[in-house]
C-alpha positions as CSV (number, residue, x, y, z in Angstrom):
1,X,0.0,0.0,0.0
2,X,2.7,2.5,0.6
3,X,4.5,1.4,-2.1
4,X,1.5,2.4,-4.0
5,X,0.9,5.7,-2.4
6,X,4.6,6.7,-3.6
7,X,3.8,5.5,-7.1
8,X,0.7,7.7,-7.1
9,X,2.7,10.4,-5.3
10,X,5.3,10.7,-7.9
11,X,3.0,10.5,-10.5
12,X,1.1,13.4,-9.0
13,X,4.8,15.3,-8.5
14,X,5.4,14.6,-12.2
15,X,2.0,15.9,-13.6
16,X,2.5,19.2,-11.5
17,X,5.5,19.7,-12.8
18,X,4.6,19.5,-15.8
19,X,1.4,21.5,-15.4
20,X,3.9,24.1,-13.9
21,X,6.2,24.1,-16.7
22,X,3.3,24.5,-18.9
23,X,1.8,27.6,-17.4
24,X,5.4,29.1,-17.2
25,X,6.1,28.1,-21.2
26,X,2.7,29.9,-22.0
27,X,4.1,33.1,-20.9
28,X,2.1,35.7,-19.6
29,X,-2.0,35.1,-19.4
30,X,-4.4,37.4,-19.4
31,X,-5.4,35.8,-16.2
32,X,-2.4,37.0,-13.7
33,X,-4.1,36.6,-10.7
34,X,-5.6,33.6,-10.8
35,X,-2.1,31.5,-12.4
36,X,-0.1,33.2,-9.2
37,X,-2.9,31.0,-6.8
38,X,-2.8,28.1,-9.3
39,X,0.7,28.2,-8.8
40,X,1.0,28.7,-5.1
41,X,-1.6,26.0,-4.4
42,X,0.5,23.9,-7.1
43,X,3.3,24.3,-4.7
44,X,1.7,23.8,-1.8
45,X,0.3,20.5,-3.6
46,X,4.3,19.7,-4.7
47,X,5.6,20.5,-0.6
48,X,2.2,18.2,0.8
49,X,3.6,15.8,-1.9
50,X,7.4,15.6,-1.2
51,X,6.1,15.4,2.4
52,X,3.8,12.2,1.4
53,X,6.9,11.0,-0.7
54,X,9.4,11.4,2.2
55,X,7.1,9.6,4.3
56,X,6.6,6.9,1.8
57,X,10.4,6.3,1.7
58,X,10.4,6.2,5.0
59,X,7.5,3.7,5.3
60,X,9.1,1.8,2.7
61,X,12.5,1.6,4.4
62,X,10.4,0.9,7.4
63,X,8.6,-1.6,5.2
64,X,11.6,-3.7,4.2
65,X,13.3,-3.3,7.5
66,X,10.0,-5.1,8.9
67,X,10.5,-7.3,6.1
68,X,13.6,-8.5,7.2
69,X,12.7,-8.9,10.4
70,X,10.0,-10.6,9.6
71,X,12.0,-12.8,7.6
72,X,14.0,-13.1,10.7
73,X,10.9,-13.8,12.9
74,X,9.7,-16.7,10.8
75,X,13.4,-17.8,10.2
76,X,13.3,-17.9,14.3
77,X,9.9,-19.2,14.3
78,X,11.1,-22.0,11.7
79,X,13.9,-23.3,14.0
80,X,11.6,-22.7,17.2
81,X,9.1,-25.1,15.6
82,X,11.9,-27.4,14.3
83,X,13.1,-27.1,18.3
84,X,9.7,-27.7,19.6
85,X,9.0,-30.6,17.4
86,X,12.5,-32.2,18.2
87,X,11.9,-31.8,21.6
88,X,8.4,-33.5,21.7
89,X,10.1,-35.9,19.9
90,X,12.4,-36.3,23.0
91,X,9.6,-36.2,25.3
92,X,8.0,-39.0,23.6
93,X,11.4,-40.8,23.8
94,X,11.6,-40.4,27.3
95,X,8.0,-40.9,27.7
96,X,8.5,-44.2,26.1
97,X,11.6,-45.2,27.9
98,X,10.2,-44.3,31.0
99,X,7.3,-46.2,30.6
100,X,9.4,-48.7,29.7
101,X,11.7,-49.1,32.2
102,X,8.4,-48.8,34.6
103,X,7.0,-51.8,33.2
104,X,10.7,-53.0,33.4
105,X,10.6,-52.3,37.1
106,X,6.9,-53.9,37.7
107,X,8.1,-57.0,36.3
108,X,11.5,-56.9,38.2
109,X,9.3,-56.1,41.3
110,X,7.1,-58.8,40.7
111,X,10.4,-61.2,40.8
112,X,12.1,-59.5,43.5
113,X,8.5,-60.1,45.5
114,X,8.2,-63.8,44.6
115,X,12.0,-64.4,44.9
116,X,11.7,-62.8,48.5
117,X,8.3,-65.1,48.7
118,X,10.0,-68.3,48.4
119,X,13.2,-67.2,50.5
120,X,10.4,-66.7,52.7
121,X,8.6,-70.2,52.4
122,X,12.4,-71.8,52.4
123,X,13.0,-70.0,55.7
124,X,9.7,-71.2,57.0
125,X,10.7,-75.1,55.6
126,X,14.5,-74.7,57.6
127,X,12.6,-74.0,60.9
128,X,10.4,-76.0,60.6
129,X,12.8,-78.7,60.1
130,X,14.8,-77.5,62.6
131,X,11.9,-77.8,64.9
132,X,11.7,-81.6,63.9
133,X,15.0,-81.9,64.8
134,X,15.1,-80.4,67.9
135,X,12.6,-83.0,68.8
136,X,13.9,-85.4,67.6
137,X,17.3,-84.7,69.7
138,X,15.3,-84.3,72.4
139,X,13.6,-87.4,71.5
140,X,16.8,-89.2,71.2
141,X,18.4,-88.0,74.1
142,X,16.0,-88.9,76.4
143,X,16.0,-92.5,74.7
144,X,20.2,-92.5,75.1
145,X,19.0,-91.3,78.5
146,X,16.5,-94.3,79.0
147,X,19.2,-96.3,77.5
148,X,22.3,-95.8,79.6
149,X,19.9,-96.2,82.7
150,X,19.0,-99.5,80.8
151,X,22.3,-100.5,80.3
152,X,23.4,-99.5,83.8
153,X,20.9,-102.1,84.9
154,X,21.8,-104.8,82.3
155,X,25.4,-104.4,83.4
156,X,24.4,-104.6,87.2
157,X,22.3,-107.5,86.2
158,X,25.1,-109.2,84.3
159,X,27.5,-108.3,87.3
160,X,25.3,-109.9,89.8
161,X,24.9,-112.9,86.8
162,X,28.5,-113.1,86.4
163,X,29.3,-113.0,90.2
164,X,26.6,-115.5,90.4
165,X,28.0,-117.7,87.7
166,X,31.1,-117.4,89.2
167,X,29.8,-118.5,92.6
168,X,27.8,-121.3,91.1
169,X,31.3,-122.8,89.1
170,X,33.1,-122.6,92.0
171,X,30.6,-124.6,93.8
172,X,30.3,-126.8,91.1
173,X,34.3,-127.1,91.0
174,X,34.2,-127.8,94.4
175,X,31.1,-130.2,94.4
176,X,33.3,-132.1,91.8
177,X,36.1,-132.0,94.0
178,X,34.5,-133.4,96.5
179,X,32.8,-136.4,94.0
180,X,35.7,-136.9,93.4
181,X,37.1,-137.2,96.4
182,X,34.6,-139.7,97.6
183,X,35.0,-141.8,94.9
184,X,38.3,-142.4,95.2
185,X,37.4,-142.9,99.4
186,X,34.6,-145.2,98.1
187,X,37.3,-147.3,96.2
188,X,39.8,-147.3,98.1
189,X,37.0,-148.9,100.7
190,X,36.7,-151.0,98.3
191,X,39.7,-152.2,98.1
192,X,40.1,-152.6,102.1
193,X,36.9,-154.2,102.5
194,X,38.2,-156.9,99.6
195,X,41.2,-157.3,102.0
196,X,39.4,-157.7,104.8
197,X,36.8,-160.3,103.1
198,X,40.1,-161.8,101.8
199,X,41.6,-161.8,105.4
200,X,38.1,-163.4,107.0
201,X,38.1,-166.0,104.5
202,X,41.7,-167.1,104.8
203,X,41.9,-167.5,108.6
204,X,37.9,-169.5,108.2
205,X,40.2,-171.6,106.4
206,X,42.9,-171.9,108.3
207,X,40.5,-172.4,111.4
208,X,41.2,-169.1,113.5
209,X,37.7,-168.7,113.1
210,X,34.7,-170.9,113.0
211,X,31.3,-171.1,111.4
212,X,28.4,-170.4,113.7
213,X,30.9,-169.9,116.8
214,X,30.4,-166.6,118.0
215,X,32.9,-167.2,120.8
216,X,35.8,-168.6,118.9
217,X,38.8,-167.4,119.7
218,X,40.6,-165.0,116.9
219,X,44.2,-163.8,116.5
220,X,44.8,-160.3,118.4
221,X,46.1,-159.1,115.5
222,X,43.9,-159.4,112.7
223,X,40.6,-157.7,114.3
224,X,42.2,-154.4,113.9
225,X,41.9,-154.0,110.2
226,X,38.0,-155.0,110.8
227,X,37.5,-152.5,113.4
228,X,39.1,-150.0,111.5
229,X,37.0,-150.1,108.5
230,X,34.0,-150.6,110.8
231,X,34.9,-147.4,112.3
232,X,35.2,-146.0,109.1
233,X,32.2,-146.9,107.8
234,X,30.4,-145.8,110.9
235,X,31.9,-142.5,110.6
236,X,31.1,-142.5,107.0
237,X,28.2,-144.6,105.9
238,X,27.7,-142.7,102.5
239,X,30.7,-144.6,101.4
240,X,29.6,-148.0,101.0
241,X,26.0,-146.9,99.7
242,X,26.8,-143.6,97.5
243,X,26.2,-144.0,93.6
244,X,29.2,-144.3,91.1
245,X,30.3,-140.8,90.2
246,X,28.3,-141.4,86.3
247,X,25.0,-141.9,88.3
248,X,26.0,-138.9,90.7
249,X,26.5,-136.8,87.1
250,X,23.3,-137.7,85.6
């Protein structure tokens, strides 16, 4: 628009000029009056219009300056957009990556929470089964208790069995001793009551002694072997009538 208001203003300039130039060519006119207020209001049209062309240069040096500047602004507006954009594009990148590494840290969660779950359940499973086997040590030791007072007793009762046994063999050991020693008394009576039979019989028949005659006299030396084992087997009647030593064993 200014641009066009120049345009029009120096056409204007130009066709005053030339009007002015005209009326001066012409010379005189029988009109004097009336050209001297033509030409001072042609003047005064020519100053209002290098005024409007002044201003028009100045609105057009205005003009372009704003058009630079404007240039400028959009240039600036151009990489502010171009900013903006590649900085929404960031956000959505760190929207996205934050969302992901969110869901990254739910799911890590979740498998921090059911590792620390079964830690939990394991934990539970060791005391328990450290429970059992408290009891059961107790258990046991009250058993190992039971057991040594058991074995305390078996070893008193084998003790008393063995001091028993020992008793009872040398009883026994004795008791055969003694068998023994009556056997051999028993045959060695035996023997000296053969002898005597043997003696009796020998003086019948020689006649120191008679059949049926209680009063016949007899030597003064032979009774003495008779009395003897009389005495003898007085003193010891189990002699003549004890068993053999098998019969004793059975």
């Amino acid at each position: 628009k200014s641009a066009a208001n120049g345009k029009s203003a120096a056409n204007g300039k130009s066709a005053a000029n030339g009007k002015e130039g005209a009326i001066y060519s012409n010379g005189h006119s029988e009109h004097d009056p009336d050209l001297h207020s033509q030409l001072r209001q042609l003047e005064d049209e020519n100053e209002e219009l290098r005024k409007e062309l002044g201003n028009e240069k100045m609105r057009v040096k205005q003009l372009q300056k704003l058009q630079v500047e404007a240039a400028q602004a959009n240039h600036r507006e151009f990489e502010a957009k171009k900013r903006e954009a590649s900085a929404l594009r960031e956000l959505e990148e760190a929207k996205s990556y934050v969302a992901r590494r969110h869901t990254f840290a739910l799911n890590e969660k979740a498998e921090l929470l059911q590792k620390i779950q079964g830690l939990e359940k394991q934990l539970q499973e060791a005391r328990d089964r450290e429970v059992a086997l408290n009891l059961e040590a107790q258990e046991a030791n009250e058993a190992r208790a039971d057991v040594s007072i058991e074995q305390e007793d078996f070893k008193k009762e084998a003790d008393h069995w063995r001091k028993d046994a020992a008793e009872q063999a040398s009883r026994l050991k004795s008791a055969e001793q003694r068998l023994h020693q009556l056997e051999q008394r028993k045959l060695e009576d035996k023997v000296k009551i053969k002898a005597l039979a043997e003696q009796l019989q020998a003086a019948v028949d020689n006649g120191f002694v008679e059949d049926g005659q209680p009063d016949a006299k007899r030597p003064v030396s032979r009774p003495a072997p008779k009395q003897k084992a009389k005495a003898s087997t007085e003193k010891n009647p189990q002699l003549v009538d004890s068993p053999p030593a098998k019969e004793m064993q059975r």
